[in-house]
Residue frames relative to the residue before (quaternion, step in Angstrom):
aa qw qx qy qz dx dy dz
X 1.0000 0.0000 0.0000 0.0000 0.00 0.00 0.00
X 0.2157 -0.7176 0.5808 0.3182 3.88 -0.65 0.73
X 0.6473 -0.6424 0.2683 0.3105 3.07 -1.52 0.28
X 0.3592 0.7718 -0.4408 0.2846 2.94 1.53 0.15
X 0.6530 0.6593 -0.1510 0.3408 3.10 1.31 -1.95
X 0.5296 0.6814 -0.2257 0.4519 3.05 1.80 -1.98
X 0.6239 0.4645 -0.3907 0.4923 4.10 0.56 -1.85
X 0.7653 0.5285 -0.2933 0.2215 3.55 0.01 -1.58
X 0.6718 0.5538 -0.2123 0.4437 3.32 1.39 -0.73
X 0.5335 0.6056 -0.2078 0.5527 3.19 1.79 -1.23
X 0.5150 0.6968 -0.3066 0.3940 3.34 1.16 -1.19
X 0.7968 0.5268 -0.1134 0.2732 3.39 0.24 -2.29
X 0.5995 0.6936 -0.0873 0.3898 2.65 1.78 -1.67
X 0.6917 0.4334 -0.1199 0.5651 3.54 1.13 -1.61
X 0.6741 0.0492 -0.1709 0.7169 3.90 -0.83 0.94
X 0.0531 0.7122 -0.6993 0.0311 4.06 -0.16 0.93
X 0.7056 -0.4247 0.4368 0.3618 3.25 -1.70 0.36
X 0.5855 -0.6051 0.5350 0.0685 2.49 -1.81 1.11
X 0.6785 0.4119 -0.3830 0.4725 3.20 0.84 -0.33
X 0.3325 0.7646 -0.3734 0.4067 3.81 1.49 -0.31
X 0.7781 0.5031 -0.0321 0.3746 2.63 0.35 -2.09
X 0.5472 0.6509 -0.2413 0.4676 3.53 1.42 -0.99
X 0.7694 0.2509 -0.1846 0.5577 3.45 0.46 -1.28
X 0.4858 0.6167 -0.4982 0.3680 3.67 0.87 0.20
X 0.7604 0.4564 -0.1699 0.4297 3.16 1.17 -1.02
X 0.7174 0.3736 -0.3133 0.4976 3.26 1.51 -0.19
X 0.5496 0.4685 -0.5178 0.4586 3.49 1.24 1.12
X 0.4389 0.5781 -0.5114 0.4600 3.33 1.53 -0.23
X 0.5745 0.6374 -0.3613 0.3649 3.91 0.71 -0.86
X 0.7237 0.3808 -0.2272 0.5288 3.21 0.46 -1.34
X 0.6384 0.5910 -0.3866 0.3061 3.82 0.40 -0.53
X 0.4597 0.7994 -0.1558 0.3542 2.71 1.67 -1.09
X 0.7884 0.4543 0.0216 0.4142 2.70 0.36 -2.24
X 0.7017 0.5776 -0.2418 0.3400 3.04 1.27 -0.97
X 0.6631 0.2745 -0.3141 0.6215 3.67 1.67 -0.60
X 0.6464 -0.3392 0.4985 0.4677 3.99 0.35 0.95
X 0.6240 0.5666 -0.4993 0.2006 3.95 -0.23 -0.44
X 0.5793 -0.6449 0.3061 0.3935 3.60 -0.73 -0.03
X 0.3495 -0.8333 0.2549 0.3443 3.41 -0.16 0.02
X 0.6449 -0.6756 0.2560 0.2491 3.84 -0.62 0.83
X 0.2631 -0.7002 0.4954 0.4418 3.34 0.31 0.77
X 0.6609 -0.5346 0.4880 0.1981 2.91 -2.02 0.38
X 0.2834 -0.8071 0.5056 0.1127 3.78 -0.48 1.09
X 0.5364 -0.6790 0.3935 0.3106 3.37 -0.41 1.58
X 0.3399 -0.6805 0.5824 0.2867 3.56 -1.41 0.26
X 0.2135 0.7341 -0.6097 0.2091 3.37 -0.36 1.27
X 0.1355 0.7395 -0.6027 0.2675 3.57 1.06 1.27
X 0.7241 0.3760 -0.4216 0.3957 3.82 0.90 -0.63
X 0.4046 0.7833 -0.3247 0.3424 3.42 1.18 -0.62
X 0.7506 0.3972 -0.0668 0.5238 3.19 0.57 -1.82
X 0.6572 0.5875 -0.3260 0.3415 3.60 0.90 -0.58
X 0.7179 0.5068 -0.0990 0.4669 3.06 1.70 -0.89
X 0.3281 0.6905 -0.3938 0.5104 2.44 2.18 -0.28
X 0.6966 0.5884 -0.0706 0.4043 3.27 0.40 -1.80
X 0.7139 0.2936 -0.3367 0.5392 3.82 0.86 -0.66
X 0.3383 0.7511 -0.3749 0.4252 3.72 0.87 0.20
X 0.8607 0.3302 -0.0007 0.3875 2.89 1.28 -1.55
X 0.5502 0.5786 -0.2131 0.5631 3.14 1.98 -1.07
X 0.5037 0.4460 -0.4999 0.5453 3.69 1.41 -0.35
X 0.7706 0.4059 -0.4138 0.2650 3.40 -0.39 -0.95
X 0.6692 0.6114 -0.2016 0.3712 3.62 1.10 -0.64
X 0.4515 0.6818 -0.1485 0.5561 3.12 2.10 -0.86
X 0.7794 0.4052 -0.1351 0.4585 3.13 0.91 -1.49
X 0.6765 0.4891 -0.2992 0.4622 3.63 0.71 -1.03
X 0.6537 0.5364 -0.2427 0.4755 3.84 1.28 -0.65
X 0.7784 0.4888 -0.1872 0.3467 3.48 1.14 -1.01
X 0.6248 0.5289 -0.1794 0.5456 2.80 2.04 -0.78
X 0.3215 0.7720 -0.3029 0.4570 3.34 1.77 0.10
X 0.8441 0.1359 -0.0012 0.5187 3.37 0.77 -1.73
X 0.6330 -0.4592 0.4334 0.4479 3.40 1.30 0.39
X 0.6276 0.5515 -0.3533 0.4208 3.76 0.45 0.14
X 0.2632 -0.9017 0.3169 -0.1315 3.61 1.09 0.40
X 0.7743 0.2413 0.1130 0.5740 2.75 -0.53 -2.57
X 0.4744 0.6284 -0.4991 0.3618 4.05 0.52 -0.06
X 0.5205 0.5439 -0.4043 0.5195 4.09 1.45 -0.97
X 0.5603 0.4719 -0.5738 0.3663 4.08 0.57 -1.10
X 0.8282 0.4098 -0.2560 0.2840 3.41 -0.37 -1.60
X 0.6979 0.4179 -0.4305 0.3911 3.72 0.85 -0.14
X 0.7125 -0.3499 0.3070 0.5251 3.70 1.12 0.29
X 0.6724 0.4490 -0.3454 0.4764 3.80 0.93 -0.17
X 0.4077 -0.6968 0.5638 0.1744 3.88 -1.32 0.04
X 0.0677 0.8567 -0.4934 -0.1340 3.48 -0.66 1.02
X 0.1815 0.6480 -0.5573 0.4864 3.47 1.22 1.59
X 0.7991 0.3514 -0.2656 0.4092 3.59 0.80 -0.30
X 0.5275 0.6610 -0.3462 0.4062 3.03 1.77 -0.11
X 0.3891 -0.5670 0.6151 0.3857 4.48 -0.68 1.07
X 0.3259 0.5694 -0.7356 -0.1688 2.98 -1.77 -0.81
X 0.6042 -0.5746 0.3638 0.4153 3.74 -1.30 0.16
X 0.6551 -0.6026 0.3266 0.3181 2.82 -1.73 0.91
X 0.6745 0.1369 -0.4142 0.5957 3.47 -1.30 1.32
X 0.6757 0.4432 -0.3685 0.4596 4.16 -0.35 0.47
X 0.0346 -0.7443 0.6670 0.0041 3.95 -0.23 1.55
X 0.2847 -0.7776 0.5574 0.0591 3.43 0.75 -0.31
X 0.5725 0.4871 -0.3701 0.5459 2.73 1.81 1.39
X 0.7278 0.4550 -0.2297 0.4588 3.62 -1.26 -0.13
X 0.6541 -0.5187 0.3686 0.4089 3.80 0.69 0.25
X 0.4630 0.5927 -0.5564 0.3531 3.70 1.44 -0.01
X 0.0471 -0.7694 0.5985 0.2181 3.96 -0.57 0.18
X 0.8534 -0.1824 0.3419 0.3486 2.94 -1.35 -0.82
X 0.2831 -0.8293 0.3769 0.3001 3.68 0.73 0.73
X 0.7964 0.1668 -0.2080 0.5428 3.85 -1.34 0.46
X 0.3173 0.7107 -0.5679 0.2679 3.93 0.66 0.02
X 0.3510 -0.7076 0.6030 0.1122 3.96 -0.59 1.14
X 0.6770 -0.5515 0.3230 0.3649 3.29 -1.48 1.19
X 0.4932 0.7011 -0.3553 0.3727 3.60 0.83 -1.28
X 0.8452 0.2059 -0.0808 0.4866 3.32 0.11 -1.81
X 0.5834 0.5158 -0.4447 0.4426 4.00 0.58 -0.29
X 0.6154 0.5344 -0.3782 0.4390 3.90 1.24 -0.68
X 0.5523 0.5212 -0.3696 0.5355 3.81 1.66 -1.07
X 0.6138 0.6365 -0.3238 0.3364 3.41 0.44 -1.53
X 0.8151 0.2936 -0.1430 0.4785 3.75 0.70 -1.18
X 0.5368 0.5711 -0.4004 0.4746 3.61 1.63 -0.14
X 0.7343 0.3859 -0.2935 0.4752 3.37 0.95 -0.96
X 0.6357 0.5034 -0.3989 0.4282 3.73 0.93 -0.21
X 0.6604 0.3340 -0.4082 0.5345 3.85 0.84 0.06
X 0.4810 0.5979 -0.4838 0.4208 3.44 0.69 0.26
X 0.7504 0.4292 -0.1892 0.4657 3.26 0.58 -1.48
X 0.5962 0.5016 -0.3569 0.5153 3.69 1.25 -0.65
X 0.7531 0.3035 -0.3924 0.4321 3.70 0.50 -0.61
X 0.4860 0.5417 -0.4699 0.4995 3.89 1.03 0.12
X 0.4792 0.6013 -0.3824 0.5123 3.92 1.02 -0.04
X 0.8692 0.3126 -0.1017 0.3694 2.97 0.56 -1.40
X 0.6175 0.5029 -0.3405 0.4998 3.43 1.13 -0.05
X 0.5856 0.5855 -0.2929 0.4780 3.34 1.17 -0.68
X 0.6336 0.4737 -0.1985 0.5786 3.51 0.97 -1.11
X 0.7704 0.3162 -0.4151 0.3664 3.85 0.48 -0.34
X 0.5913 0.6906 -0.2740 0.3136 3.25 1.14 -0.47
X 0.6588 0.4843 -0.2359 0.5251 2.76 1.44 -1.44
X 0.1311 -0.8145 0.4576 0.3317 3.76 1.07 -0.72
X 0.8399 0.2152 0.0211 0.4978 3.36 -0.42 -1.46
X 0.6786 0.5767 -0.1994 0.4088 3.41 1.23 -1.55
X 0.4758 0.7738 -0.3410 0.2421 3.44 1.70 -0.35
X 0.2676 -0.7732 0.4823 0.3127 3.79 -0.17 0.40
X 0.5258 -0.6592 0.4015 0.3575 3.94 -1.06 0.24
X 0.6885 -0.3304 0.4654 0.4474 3.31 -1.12 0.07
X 0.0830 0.7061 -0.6869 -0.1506 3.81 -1.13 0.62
X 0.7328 -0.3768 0.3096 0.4745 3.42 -1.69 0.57
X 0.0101 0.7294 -0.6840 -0.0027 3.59 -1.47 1.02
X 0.4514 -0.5511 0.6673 0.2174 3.51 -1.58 1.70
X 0.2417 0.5594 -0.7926 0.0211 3.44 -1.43 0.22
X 0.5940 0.3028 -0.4960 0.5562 4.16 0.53 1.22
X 0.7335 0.4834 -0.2717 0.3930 3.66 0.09 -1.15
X 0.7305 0.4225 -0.2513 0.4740 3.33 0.54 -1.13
X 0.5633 0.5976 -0.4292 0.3760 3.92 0.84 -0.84
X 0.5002 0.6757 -0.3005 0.4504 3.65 1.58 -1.53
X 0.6955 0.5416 -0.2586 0.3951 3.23 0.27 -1.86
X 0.7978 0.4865 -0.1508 0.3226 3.21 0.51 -2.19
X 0.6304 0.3762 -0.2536 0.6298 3.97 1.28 -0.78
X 0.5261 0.4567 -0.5356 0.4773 4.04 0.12 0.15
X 0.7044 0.5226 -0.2769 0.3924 3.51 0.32 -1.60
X 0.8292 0.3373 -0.2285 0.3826 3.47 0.47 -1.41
X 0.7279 0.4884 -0.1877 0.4430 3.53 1.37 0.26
X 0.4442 -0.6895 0.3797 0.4280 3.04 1.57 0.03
X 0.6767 -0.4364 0.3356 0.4889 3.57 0.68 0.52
X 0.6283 0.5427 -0.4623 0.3113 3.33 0.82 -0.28
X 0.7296 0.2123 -0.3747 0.5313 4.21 0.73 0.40
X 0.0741 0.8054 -0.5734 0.1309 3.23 -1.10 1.24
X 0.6236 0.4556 -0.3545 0.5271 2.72 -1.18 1.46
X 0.3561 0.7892 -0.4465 0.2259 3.78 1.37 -0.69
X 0.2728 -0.8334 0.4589 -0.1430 3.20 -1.00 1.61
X 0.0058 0.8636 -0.4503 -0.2268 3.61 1.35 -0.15
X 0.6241 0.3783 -0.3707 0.5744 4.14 1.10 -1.07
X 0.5010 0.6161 -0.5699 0.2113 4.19 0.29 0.26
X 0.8216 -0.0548 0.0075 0.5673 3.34 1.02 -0.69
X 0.5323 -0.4207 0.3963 0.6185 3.81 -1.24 -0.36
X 0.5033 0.4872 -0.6118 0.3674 3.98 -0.07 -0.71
X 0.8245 0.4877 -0.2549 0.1319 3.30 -0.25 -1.33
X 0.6439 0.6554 -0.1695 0.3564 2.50 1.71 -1.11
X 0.6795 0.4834 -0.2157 0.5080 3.10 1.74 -1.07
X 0.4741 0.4974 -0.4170 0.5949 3.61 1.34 0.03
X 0.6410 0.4219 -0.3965 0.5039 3.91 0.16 -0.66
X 0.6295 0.4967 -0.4114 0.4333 4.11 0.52 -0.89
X 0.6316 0.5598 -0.3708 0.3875 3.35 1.08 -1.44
X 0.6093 0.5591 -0.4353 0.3559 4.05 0.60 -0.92
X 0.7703 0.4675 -0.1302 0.4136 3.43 0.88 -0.62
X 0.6955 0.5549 -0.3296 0.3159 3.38 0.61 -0.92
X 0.7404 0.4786 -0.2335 0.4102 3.19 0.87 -1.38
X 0.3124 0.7634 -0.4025 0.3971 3.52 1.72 -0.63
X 0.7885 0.5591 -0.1255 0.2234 3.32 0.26 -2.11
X 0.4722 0.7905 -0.1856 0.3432 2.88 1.57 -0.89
X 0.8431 0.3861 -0.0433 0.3718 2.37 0.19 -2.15
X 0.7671 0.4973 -0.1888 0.3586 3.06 1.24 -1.26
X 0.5873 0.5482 -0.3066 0.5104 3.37 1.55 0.71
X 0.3673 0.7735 -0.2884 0.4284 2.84 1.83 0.05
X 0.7518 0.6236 0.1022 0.1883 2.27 0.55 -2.45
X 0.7516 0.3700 -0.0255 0.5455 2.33 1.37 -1.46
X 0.2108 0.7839 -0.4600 0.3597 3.68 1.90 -0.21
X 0.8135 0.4661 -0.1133 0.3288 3.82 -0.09 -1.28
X 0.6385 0.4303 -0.2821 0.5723 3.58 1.73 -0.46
X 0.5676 0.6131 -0.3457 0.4273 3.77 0.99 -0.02
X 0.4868 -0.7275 0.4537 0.1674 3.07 -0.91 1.63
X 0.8284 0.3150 -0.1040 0.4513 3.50 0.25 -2.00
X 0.1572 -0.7627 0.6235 -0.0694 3.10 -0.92 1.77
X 0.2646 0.8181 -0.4844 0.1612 3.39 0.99 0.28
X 0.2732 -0.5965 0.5254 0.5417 3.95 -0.76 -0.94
X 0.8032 0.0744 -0.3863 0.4474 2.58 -1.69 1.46
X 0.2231 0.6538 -0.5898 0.4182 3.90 1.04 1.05
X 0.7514 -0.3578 0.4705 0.2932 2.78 -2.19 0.21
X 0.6320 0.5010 -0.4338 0.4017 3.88 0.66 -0.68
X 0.5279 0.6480 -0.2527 0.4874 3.50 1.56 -1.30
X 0.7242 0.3159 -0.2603 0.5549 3.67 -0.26 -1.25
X 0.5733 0.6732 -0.3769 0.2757 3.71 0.47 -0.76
X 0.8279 0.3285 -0.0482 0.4522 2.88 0.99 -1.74
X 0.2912 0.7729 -0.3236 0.4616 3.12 1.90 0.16
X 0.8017 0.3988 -0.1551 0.4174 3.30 0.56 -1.73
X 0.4613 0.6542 -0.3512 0.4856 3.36 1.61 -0.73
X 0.7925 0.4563 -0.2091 0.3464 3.27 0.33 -0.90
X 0.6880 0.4018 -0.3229 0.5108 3.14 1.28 -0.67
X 0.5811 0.4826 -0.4659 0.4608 3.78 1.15 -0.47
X 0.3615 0.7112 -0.3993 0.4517 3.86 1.26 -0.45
X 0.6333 0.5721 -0.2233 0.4710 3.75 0.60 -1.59
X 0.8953 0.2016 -0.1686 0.3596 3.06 0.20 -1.69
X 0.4620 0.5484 -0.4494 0.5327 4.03 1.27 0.32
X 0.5139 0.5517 -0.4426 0.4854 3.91 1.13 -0.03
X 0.7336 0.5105 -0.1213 0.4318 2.79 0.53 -1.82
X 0.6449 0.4720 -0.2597 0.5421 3.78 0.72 -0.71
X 0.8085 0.3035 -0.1471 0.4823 3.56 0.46 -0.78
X 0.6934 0.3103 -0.4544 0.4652 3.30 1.16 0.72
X 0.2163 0.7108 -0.3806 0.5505 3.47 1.66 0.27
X 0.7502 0.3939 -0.1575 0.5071 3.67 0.42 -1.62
X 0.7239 0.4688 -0.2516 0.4391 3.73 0.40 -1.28
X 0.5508 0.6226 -0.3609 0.4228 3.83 1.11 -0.23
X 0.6902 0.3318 -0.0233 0.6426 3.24 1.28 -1.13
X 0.5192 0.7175 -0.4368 0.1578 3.53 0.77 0.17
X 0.6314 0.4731 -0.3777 0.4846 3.79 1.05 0.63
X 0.8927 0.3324 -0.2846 0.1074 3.08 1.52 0.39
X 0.8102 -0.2003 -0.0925 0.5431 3.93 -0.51 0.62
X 0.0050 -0.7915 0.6027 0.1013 3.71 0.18 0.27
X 0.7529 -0.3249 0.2966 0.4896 3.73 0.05 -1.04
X 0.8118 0.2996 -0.2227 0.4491 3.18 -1.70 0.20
X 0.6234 -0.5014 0.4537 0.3925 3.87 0.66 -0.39
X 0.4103 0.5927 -0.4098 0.5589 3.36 1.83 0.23
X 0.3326 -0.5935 0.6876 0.2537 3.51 -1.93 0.43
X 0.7130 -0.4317 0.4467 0.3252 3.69 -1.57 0.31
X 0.6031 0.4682 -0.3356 0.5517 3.77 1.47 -0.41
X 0.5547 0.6523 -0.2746 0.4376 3.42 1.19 -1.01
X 0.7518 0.5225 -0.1705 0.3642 3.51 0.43 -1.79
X 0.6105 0.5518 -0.1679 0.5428 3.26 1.39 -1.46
X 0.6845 0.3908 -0.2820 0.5469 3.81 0.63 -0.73
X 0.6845 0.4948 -0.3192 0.4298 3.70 0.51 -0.09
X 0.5173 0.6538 -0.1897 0.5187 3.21 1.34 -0.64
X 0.6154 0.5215 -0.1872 0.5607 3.28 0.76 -1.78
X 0.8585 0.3825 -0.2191 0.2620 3.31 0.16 -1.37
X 0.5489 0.5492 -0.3124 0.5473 3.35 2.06 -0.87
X 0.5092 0.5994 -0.3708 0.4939 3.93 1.33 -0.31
X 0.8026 0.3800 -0.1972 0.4155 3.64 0.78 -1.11
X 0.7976 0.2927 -0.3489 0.3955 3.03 1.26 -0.07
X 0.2585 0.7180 -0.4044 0.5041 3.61 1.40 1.06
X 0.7937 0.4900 -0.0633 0.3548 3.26 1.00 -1.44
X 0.6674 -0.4023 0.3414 0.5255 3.25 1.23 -0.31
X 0.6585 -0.6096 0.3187 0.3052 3.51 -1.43 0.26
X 0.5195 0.5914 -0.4428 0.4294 3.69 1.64 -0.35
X 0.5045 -0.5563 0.5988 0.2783 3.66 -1.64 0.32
X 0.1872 0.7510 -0.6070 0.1804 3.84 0.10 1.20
X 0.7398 0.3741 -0.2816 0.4832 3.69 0.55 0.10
X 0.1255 -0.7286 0.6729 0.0242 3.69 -1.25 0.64
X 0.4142 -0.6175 0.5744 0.3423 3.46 -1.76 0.00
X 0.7737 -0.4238 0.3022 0.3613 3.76 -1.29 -0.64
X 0.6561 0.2984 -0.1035 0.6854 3.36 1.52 -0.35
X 0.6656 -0.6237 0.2755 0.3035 3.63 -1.73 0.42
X 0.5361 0.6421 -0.3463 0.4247 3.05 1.36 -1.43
X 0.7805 0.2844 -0.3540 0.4296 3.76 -1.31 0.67
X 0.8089 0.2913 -0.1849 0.4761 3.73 0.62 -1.03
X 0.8508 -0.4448 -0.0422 0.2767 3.41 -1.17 0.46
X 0.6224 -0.6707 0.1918 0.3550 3.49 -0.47 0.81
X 0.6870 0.4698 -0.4310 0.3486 3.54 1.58 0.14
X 0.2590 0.7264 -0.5222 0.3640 3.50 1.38 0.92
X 0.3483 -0.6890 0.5586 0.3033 3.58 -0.74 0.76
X 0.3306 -0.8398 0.3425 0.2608 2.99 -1.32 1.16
X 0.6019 0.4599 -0.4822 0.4401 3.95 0.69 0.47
X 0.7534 0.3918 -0.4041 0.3400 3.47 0.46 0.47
X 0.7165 -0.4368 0.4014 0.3669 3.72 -1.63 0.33
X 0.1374 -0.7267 0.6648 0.1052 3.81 -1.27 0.61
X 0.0965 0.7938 -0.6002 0.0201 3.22 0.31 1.70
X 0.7067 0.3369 -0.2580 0.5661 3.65 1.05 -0.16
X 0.3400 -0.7988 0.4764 0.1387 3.42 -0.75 1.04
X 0.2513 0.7419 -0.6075 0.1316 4.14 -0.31 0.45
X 0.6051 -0.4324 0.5113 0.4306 2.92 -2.00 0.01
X 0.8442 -0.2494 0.2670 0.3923 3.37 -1.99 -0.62
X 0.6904 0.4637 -0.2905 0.4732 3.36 0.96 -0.84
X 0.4055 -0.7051 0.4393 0.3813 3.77 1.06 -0.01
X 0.3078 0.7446 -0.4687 0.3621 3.73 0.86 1.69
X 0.3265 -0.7296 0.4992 0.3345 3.45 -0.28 0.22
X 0.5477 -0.7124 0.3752 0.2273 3.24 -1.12 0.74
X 0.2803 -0.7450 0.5511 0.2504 3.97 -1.33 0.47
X 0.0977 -0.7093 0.6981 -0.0029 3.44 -1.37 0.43
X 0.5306 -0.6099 0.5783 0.1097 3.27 -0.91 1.90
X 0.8286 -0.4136 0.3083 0.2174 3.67 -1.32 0.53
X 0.7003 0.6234 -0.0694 0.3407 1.83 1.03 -2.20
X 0.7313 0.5396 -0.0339 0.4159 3.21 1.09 -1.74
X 0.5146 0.4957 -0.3635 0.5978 3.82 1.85 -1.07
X 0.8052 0.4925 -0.2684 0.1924 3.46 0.81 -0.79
X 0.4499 0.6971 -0.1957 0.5229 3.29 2.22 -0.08
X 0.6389 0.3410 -0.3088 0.6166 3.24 1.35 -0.82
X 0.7988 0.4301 -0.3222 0.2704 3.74 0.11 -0.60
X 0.5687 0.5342 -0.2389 0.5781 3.28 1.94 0.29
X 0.0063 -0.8294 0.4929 0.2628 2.66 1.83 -0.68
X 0.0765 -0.6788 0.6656 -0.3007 3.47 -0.14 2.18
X 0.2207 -0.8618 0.4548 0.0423 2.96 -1.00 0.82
X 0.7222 0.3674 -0.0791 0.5806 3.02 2.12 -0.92
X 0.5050 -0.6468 0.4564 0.3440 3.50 2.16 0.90
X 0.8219 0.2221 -0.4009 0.3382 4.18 0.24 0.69
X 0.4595 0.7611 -0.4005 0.2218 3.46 1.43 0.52
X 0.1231 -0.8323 0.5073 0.1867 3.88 -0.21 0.27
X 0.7381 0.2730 -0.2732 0.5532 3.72 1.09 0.76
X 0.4900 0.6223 -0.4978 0.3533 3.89 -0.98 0.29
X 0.8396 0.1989 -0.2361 0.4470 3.04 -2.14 -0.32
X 0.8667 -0.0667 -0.0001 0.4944 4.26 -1.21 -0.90
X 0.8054 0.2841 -0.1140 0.5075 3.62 1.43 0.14
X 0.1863 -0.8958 0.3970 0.0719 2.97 1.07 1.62
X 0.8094 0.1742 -0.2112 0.5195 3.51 0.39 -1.32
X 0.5792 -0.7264 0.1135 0.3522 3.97 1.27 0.50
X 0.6701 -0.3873 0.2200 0.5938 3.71 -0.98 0.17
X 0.4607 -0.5896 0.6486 0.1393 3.29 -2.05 0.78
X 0.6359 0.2796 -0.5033 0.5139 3.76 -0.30 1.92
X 0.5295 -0.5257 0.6168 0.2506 3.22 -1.90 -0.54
X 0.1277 -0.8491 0.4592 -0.2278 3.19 0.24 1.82
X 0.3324 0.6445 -0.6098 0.3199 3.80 1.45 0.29
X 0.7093 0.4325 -0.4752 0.2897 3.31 0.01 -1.34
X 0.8062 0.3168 -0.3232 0.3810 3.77 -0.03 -0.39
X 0.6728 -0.6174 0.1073 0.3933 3.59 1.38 0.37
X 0.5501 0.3467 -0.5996 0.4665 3.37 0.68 1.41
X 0.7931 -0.3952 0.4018 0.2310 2.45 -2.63 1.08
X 0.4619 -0.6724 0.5028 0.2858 3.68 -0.81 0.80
């Protein structure tokens, strides 16, 4: 089978028919019935919903990575727009110009994690087909400002992620660990459990944004005693973040930094926290609602525009809990 055949099948498979899905539910019925048990209400189908939820995001991630290595204009052809994409002033994040002084190491991550995210565009976008939402306008200058004042007490301003590699790998950090969760989260509202369903590819993508919050947060933890800005260390910067992340998100503790000291007390205390979880070593979940507080950076959990999405996300996102 080429792999062409392989995508197309993978394709059919992911957002599966509805009518599938139909008689799935009406053998769950009969099973039901059959041990006397009650039966389960029926969980809405809002697998496209959430997906779009999700391409909302794989744009912004697509962008902030491509424009990293100078690869930009690569978002046009997969279905996205980089005319709508900010960046700071004198940086196109196009034409091969990257991120100046950016070491082989991290430009090789930098471009691994940016065709990832570009082909997570594209798969998302074919599946959904028509149902696909567009690219909305993304800050990747304004919102960094916003996002390094806030998490520092005013005390870093100006925050540039394409100024240098440090930054850059602090700017990846705002995002990666985000992804995570918010595929978690969102794990439990998906209908088609089939193989090669939406729960499947889902938990795929988890796994690979998983990869790149490893990979990002041991990048960071290598360098994590030294000078980063403001009079802050790289352990510092990263824990402020986290913490300006947790407190955006709601009142649970779902976010950590790169080391033990600050975050919770069942973290052992001579070793590295390159993988955030709870006690039970699980990774953590984060309602929409909540991915959607940090990426607006919302403070008061009802905004539906700001911070990496000034004029806000492209769909209708009530049903899973934002404000139309």
């Amino acid at each position: 089978m080429s792999n062409d055949t392989q995508g197309l099948s993978s394709r059919r498979k992911f957002l599966g028919m509805a009518g599938m899905m139909g008689a799935g539910a009406v053998l769950a019925s009969c099973a039901n019935g059959a041990t006397n048990l009650p039966p389960k209400p029926a969980k809405p189908n809002l697998d496209a919903t959430i997906f779009n939820f999700a391409l909302n995001l794989e744009y912004l991630e697509a962008a902030f990575y491509l424009a990293a290595v100078g690869r930009l204009e690569a978002l046009d052809a997969a279905g996205g727009d980089s005319s709508k994409v900010i960046l700071p002033a004198g940086f196109t994040g196009k034409g091969g110009v990257a991120i100046p002084g950016l070491s082989d190491n991290v430009r090789n991550l930098a471009e691994e994690i940016a065709e990832d995210e570009l082909a997570h565009v594209k798969v998302i976008r074919a599946v959904l087909g028509n149902a696909a939402v567009g690219q909305p306008t993304i800050d990747l200058s304004g919102s960094f400002v916003a996002a390094g004042k806030a998490a520092s007490n005013g005390a870093i301003t100006n925050f540039n992620p394409y100024a240098n590699e440090l930054f850059f790998l602090h700017g990846a950090f705002i995002f990666e660990d985000v992804g995570v969760t918010a595929y978690k989260g969102a794990a439990r509202l998906l209908v088609d459990d089939s193989a090669g369903g939406n729960l499947e590819n889902a938990a795929g993508i988890l796994a690979v944004e998983a990869y790149h919050s490893g990979a990002i947060r041991h990048a960071l933890y290598l360098r994590r005693d030294e000078q980063a800005v403001a009079g802050l260390t790289v352990t510092q910067v990263v824990q402020a973040i986290s913490n300006l992340r947790d407190a955006v998100d709601g009142t649970s503790d779902t976010d950590q930094g790169i080391v033990p000291a600050g975050n919770p007390s069942y973290l052992r205390a001579n070793a590295s926290n390159l993988v955030p979880t709870d006690a039970n070593g699980i990774a953590f979940s984060r309602t929409p609602r909540q991915v959607a507080n940090i990426v607006l950076l919302d403070t008061v959990g009802t905004a539906v525009k700001g911070g990496f999405f000034p004029n806000g996300l492209t769909g209708d996102f009530s049903k899973i809990g934002l404000g139309a």
